[in-house]
C-alpha positions in Angstrom: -30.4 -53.4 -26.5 -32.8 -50.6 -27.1 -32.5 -47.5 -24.9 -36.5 -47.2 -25.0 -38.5 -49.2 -22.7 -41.8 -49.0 -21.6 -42.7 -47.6 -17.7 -43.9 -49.8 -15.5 -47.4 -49.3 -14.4 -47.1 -47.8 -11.2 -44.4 -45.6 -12.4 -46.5 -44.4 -15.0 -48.9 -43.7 -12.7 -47.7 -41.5 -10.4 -46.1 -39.5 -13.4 -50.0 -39.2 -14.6 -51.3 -38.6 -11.1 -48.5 -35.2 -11.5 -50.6 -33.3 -14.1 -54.1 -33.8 -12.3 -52.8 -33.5 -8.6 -50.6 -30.8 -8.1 -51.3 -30.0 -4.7 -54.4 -30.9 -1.8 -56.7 -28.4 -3.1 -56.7 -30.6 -6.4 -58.0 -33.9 -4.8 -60.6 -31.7 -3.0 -61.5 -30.0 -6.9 -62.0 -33.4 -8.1 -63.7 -35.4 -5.6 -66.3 -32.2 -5.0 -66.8 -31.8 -8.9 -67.3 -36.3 -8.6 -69.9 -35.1 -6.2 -71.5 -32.5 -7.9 -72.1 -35.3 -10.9 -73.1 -37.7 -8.6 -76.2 -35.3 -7.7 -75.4 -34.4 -4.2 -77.2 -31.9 -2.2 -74.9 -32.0 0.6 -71.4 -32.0 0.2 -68.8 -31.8 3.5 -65.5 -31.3 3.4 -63.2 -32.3 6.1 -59.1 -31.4 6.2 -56.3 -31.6 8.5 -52.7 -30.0 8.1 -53.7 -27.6 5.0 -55.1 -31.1 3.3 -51.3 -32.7 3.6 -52.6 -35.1 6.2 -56.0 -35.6 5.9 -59.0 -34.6 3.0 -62.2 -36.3 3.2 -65.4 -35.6 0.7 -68.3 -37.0 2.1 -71.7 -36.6 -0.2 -75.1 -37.6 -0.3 -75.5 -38.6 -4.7 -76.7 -41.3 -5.6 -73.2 -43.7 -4.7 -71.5 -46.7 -6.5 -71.9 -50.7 -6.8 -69.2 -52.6 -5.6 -68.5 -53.2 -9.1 -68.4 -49.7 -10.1 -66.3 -48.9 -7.1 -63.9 -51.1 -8.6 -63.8 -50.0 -11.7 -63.8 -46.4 -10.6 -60.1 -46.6 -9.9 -58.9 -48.0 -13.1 -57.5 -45.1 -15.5 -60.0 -44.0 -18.2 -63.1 -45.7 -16.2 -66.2 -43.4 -16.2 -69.6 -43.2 -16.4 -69.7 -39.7 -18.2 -69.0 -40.4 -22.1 -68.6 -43.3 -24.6 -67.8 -42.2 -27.6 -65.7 -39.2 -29.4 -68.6 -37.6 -30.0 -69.7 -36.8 -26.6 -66.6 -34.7 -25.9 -68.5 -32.1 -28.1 -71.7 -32.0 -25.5 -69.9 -32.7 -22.7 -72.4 -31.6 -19.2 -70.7 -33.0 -16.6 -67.8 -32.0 -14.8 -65.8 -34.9 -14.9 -65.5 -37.2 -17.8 -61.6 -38.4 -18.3 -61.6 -41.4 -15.7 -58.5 -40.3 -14.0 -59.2 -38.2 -11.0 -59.5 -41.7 -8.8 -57.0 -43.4 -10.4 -54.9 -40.3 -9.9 -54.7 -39.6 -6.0 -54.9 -43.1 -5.6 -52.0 -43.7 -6.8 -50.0 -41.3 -4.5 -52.1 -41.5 -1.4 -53.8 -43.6 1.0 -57.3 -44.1 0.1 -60.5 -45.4 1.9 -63.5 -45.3 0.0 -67.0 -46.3 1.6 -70.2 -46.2 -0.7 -74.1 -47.7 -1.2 -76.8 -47.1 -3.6 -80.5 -46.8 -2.9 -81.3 -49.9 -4.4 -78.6 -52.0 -1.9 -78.6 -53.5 1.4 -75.2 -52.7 2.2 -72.5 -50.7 1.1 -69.0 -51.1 -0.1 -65.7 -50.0 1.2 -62.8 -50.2 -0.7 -58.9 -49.1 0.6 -56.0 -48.6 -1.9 -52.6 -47.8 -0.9 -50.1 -46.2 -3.3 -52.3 -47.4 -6.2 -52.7 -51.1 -5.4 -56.5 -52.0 -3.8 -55.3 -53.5 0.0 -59.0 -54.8 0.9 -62.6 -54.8 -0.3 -65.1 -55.6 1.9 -69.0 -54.7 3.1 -69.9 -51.6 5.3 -72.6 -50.5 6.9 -73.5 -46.9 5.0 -76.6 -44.8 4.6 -76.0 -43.9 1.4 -74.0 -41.6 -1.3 -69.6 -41.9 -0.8 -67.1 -40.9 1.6 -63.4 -40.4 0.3 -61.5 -40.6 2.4 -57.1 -39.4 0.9 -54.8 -39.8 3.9 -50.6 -38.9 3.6 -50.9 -37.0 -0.2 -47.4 -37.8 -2.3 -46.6 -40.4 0.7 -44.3 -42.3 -1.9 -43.5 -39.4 -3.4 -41.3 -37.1 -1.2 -40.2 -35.2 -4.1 -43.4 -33.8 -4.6 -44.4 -33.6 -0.6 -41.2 -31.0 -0.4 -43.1 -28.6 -2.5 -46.2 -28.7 -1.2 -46.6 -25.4 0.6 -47.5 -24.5 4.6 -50.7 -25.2 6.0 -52.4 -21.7 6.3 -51.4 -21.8 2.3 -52.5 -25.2 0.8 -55.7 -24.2 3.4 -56.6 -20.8 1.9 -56.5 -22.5 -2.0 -58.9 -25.3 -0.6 -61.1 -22.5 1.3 -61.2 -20.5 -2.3 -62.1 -23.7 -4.2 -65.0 -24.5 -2.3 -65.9 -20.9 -2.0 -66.0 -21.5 -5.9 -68.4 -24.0 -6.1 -70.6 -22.8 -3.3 -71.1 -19.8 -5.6 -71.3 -21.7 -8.6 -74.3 -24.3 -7.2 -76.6 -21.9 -4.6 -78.8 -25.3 -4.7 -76.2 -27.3 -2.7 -75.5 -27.7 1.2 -71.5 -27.4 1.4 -69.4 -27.4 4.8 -65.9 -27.2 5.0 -64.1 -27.8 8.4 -60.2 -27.5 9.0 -58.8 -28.8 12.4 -62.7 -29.7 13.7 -63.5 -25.8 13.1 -65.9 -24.8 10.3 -64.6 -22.5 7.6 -67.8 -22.7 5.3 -71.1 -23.9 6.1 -73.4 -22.6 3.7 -77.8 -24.3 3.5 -79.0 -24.5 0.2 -80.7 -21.3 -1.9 -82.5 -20.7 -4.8 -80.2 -18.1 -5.9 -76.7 -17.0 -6.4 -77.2 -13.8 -4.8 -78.6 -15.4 -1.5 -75.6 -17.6 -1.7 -72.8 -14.7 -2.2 -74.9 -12.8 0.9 -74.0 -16.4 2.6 -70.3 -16.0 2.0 -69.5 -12.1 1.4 -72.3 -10.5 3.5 -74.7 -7.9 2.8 -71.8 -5.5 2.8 -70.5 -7.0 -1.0 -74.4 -7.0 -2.5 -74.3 -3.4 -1.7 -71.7 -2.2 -3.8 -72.3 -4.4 -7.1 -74.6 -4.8 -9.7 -76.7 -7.5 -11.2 -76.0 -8.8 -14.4 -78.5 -10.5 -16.8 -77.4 -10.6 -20.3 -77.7 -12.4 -24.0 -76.3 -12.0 -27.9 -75.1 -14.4 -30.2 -76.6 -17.8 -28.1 -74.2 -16.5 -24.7 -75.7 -15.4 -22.0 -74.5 -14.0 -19.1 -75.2 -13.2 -16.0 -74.0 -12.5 -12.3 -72.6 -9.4 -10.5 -69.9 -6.9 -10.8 -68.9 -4.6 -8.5 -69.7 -0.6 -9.0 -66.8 1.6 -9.8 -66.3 2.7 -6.4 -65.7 -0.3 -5.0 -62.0 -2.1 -6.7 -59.3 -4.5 -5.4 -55.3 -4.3 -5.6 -55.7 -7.8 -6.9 -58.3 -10.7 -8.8 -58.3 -12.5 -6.7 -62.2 -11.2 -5.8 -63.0 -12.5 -9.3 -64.9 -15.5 -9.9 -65.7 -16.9 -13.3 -67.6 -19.9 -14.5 -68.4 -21.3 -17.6 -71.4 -23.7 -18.2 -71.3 -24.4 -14.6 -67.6 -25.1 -14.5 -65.2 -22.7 -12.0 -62.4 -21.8 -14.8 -59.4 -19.3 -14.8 -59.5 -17.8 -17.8 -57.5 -15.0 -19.5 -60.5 -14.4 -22.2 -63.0 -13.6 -19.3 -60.2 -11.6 -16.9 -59.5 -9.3 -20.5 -62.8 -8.7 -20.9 -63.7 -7.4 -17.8 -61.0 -5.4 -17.1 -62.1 -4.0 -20.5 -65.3 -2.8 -19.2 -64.0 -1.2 -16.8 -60.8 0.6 -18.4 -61.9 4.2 -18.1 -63.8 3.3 -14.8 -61.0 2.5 -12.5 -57.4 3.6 -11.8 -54.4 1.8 -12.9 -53.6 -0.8 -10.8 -57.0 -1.4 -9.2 -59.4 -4.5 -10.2 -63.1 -5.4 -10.1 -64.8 -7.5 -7.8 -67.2 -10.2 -10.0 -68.9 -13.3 -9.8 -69.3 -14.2 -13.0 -71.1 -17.0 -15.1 -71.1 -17.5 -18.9 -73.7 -20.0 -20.7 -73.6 -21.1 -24.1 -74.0 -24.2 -26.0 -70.8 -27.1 -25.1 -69.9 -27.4 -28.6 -69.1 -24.0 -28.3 -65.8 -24.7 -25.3 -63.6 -26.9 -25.5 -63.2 -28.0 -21.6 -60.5 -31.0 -22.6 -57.1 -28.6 -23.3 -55.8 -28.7 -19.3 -55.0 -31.8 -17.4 -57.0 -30.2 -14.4 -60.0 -29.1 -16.8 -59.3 -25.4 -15.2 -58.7 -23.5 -18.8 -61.0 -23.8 -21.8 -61.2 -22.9 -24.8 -63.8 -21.0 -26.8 -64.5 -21.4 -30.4 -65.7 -17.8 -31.0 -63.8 -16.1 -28.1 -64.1 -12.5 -29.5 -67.9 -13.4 -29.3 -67.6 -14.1 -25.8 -65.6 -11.1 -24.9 -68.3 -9.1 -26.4 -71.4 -10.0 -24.9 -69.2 -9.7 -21.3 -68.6 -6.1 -21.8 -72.6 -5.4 -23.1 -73.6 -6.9 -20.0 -71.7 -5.1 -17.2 -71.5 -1.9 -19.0 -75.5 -2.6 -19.4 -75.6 -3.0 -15.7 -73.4 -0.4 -14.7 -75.9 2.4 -16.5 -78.5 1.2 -15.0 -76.8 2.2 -11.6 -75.7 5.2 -12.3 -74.7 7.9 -11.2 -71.2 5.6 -11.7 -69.2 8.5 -10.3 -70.4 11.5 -8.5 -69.4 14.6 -9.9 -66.8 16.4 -7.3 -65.8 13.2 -5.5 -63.1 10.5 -5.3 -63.1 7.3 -6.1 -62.5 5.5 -2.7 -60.5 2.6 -3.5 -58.6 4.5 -6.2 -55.1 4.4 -5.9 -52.2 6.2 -7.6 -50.1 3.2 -7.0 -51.3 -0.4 -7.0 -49.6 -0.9 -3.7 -51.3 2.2 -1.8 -53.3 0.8 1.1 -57.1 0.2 0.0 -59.1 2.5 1.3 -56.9 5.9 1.9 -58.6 8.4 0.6 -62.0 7.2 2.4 -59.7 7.6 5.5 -58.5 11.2 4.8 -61.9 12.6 5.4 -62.2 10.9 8.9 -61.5 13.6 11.9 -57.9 13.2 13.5 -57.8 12.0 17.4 -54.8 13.9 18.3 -52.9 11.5 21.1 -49.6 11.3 22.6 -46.3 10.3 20.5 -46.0 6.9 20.2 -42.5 7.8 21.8 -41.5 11.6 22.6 -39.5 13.5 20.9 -35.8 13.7 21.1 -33.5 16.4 22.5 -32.8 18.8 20.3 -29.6 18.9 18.8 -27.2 21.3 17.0 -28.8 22.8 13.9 -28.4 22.0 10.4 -28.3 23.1 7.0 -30.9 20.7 5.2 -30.2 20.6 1.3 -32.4 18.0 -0.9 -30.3 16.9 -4.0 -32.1 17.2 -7.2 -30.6 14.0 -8.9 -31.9 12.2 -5.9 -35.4 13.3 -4.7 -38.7 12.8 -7.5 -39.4 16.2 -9.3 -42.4 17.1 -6.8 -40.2 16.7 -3.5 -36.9 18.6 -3.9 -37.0 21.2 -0.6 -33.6 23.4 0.2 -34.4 24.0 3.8 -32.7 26.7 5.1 -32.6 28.8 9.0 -35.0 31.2 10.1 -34.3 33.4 13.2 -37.5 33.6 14.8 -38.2 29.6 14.9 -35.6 26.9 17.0 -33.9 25.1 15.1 -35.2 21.9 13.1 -34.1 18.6 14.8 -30.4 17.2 13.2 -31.7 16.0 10.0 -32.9 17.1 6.3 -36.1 16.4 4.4 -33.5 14.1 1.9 -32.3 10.9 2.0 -29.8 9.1 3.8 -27.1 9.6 0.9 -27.8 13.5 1.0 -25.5 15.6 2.2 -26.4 17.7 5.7 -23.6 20.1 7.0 -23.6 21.6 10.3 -23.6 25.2 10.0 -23.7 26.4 13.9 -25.2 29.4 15.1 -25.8 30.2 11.0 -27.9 27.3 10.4 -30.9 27.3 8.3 -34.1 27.2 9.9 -37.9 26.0 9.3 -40.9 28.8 9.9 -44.3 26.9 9.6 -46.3 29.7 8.6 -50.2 27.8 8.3 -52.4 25.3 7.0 -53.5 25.5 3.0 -56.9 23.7 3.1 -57.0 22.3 6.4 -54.6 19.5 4.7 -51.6 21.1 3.9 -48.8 22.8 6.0 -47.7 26.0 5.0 -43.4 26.5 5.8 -41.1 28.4 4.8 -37.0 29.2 4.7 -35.3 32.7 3.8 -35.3 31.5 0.1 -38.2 29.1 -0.2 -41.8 28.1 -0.1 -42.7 24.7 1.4 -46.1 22.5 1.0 -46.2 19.5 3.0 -48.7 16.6 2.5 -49.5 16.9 6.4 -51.2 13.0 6.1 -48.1 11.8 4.8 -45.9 13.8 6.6 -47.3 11.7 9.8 -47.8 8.5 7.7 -43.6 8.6 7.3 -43.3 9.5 10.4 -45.3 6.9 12.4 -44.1 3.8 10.2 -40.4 4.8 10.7 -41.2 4.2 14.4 -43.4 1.7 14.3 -41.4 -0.7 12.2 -38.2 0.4 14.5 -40.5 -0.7 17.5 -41.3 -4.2 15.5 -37.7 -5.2 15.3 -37.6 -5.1 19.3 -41.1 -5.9 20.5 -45.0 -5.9 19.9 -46.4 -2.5 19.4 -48.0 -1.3 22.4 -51.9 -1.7 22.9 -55.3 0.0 23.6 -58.4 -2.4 25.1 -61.7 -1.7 23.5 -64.7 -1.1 26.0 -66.7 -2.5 23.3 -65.0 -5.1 21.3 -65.5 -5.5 17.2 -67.0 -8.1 15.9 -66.1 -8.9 12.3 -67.6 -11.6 9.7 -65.0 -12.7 7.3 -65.3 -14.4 4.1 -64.0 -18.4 3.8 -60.6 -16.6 2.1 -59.7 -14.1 4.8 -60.6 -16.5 7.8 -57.6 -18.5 5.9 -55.3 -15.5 5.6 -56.0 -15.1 8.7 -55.1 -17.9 10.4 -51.6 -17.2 8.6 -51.0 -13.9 9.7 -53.1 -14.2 13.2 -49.3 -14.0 15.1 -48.3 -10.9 13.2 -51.5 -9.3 14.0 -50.8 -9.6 17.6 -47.2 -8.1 17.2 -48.8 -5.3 15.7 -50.9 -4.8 18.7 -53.8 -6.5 17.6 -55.7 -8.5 19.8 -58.1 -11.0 17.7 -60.3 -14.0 19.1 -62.6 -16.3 17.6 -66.2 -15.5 18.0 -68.5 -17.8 16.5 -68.0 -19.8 13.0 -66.1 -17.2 10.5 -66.3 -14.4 12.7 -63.8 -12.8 14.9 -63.5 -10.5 17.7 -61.4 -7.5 17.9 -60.2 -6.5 21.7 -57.8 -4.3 21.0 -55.8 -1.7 18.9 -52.7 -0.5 18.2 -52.6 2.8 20.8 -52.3 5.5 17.7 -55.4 4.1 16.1 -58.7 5.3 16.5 -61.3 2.5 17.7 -63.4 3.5 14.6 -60.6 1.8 12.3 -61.0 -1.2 13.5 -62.8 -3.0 11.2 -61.7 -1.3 8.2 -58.3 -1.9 9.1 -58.3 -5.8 10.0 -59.7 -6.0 6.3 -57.1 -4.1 4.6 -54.1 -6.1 6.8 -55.8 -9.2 5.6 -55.9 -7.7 2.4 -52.3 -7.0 2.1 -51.5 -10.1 3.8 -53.1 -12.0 0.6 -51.6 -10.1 -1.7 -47.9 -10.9 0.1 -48.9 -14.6 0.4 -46.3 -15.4 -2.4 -43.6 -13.8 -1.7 -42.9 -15.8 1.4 -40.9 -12.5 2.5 -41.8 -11.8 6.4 -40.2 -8.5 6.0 -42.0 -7.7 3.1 -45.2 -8.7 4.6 -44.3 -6.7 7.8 -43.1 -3.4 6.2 -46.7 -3.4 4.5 -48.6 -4.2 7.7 -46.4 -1.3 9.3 -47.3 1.1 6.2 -51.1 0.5 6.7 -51.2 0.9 9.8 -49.2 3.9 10.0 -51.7 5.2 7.0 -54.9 4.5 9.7 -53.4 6.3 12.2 -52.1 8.9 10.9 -53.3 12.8 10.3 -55.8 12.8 8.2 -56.3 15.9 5.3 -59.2 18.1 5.8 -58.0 18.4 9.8 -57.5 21.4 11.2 -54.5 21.3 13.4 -53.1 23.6 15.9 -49.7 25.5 15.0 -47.3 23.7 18.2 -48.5 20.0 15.9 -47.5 21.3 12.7 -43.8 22.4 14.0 -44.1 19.1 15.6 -44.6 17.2 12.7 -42.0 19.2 10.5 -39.7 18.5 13.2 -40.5 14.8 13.6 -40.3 14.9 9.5 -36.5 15.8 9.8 -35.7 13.1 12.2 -37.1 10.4 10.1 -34.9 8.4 7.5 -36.6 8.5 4.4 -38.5 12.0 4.5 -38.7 12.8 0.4 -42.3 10.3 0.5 -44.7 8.3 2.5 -44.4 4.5 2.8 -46.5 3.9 -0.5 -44.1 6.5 -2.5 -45.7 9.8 -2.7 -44.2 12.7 -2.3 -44.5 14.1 1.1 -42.9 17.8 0.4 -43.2 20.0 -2.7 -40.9 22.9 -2.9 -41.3 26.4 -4.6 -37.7 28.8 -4.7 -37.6 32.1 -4.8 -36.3 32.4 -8.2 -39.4 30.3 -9.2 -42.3 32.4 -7.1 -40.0 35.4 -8.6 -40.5 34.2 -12.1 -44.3 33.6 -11.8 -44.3 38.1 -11.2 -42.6 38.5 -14.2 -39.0 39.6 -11.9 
């Protein structure tokens, strides 16, 4: 006997139903994109347990006969295309017959539907692929799919579906995708019996994006209007000011289908390679037009690549329009001043050097300093420290003595000298952002912000491994809209928030309410810092690391409340912070990696006289 047989039906099935549902945010893809063909104008979403218990798509298009309700659950049925030829002018969003078929086959299915033209409507529930009952319903009209128990009979599958808040945010972005992508339809998402998106119908794209981003995105990105060579293209992009540590604020569509796309990512980034620092991305909503023959839509099981017959083409006319766009904003830079969200290392916190020119609110230690103990003699290794951070400190006798550590780390040597032990003389302030010290045989230059950054995240993540951070109330609490995306993060990180010493509440539909702070941040960080934790948060959501994501919570807020450059500080809070500097663990550099001290010798200063 052969050793090739033939898969039974059902088997085969559910190894089909693999490629096109990988996870609940695919059945919600595919029965919003069935909706979308069917002509809706109002589409609602409802999910519970991240879409592992519970999806249901409920539309108003133009619904099914029984017969075609049927048949709509047989693999390869559709209404879309007959004949080879129509793959090449294909319009609609679906077209392969298997989406139905698909989750049918590993979920529990109830689907209720009427046209116009009939009295009553149909209802139809499926179970693992075999059709349990059909029978009449009463129904006003358009289809309701209802997917309970997803990968049921497959638990091999169910184990790697991810947790809730996850399998939530991908749904959230998906629908946040096609909102964007058709301004002209109603769309609600609810998770749990609490709204996530609920967004009327517009005439344009930008009134939808105010709908989901606010008015805060349409003021830092251009419009884009475009054509050459039969594409056009058109959206917005955002100004060179204004970049991400990640794409995932970049939204792409391609004759009206969301995509991901490496053609369309290259080409953006391309127009913005001498804008924007290494590491940082642009924000775009994106949509490219041309004729269907000229994308192939049918080279991914879940239609989410494509493929473009003149790709270079393509590329092209991307990089005319938003470098178009972006001249007609100009000034793209200011002469004289930073980039805000520029970053000199893709992890550095968003927004840090908008937050250096904010005034510092000097406040009490978050604990007070310790005793001091015998003095030191603090020597940085050179093999150890980066190039820019290598300080010999040595005694002084006209200053006490630096507290029992070195600027070096851990591994570095520090020998107790007594009486003879090297000491630190903080001499002044270089540019109201730069401390000014100094030993018998060297110059020192101390980032003063990152001094305090590495100081306060030392003790803040020390204070983490015990308990919450301690809190401030606001006397007037922030309110703060978030998009569909960062109400999901947040959901996932809403506990670590609160060990932070963040008190959030729900306010009304996406927004929340902040109540209180962390007690070393300033109340006018608020806002600015629950984005950038959800931010980071987003960024971490793979890694599925909790110390990870915690050390980069600490590190951002440490950055917010730290000292800020361009701050004027007193000479008893400079020694302070070179004192608290020597106490900390990992002196040589902030929590993002820069250096914190840059030493000169006095061989070196000799050298620059010509001695």
């Amino acid at each position: 006997m052969g050793k090739i047989r033939i898969l039974p039906d059902l088997l085969a099935s559910k190894i089909a139903a693999g490629e096109v549902v990988e996870r609940p945010a695919s059945v919600v893809k595919e029965l919003v994109e069935n909706a979308l063909d069917a002509g809706s104008r109002r589409i609602q979403i409802e999910v519970e347990l991240g879409g592992k218990k519970l999806v249901r798509v409920t539309d108003d298009g133009e619904g099914m006969t029984r017969d075609d309700a049927l048949l709509a659950f047989e693999r390869h049925a559709t209404s879309k295309i007959a004949a080879l030829e129509d793959l090449e002018r294909i319009a609609t969003l679906g077209f392969r017959g298997e989406a139905l078929p698909s989750i049918a086959a590993v979920a529990r299915v109830l689907v209720r539907t009427k046209t116009a033209a009939e009295l009553v409507g149909t209802e139809v529930e499926i179970e693992g692929g075999k059709i349990k009952e059909v029978r009449d319903c009463a129904w006003a009209g358009g289809t309701e799919v209802c997917v309970r128990d997803l990968f049921f009979n497959v638990p091999a599958r169910r184990k790697f579906l991810k947790s809730e808040a996850t399998e939530l945010f991908h749904i959230t972005n998906l629908v946040t995708h096609y909102a964007l992508c058709y301004p002209q339809v109603a769309f609600r998402l609810q998770h749990g019996g609490r709204t996530l998106v609920d967004v009327t119908p517009v005439e344009a794209v930008r009134d939808r994006a105010y709908q989901i981003f606010g008015a805060d995105f349409l003021a830092h990105v251009v419009e884009l209007e475009h054509a050459q060579e039969g594409i056009r293209v058109h959206g917005f992009a955002s100004k060179p000011n204004w970049g991400r540590t990640t794409r995932e604020a970049q939204y792409f569509f391609v004759n009206g289908r969301y995509v991901r796309d490496r053609v369309l990512a290259q080409a953006l980034g391309e127009s913005y390679r001498t804008l924007l620092p290494s590491g940082t991305h642009p924000a775009a909503i994106l949509f490219v037009e041309l004729p269907p023959s000229e994308v192939d839509v049918n080279v991914h099981p879940a239609k989410i690549e494509v493929r473009f017959r003149r790709p270079l083409q393509v590329q092209a006319a991307i990089i005319e329009a938003v470098r178009r766009a972006l001249e007609r904003a100009r000034p793209v830079v200011e002469i004289g001043r930073a980039v805000p969200f520029a970053r000199e290392r893709a992890s550095a916190v968003s927004s840090e050097r908008a937050l250096h020119r904010e005034a510092f609110r000097l406040q009490a230690p978050l604990t007070p300093p310790t005793p001091r103990q015998s003095p030191l003699a603090l020597t940085f290794s050179p093999k150890s420290a980066p190039e820019a951070a290598r300080p010999q400190l040595e005694a002084s006798p006209d200053r006490p003595p630096i507290s029992p550590q070195c600027l070096a780390r851990p591994s570095l040597e520090a020998t107790v000298e007594g009486e003879e032990a090297e000491r630190i003389r903080v001499i002044g302030q270089f540019r109201r952002s730069f401390i000014l010290a100094a030993t018998e045989r060297e110059l020192l230059l101390i980032d003063q912000h990152a001094a305090h950054e590495r100081i306060l995240f030392e003790r803040f993540r020390e204070h983490l491994a015990r308990e919450a951070l301690p809190r401030q109330p606001l006397l007037v609490p922030e309110v703060i809209e978030l998009t569909p995306a960062q109400h999901a993060i947040f959901e996932s990180v809403r506990e670590e928030l609160g060990r932070l010493g963040i008190e959030v509440g729900e306010f009304s539909g996406r927004a929340l309410v902040v109540t209180a702070l962390p007690a070393d941040v300033p109340v006018s960080e608020a806002r600015p810092l629950i984005l950038e934790l959800l931010e980071i948060a987003e960024q971490e959501r793979r890694t599925a690391s909790p110390e990870r994501l915690r050390d980069r919570l600490a590190a951002s807020l440490a950055c917010r409340a730290a000292v800020k450059i361009n701050t004027p500080l007193a000479e008893p809070m400079m020694q302070w912070l070179v004192e608290e500097l020597c106490r900390a663990s990992f002196p040589a550099s902030c929590p993002h990696g820069r250096p914190v001290v840059v030493r000169f010798t006095l061989r070196e200063i000799e050298r620059l006289f010509h001695r």
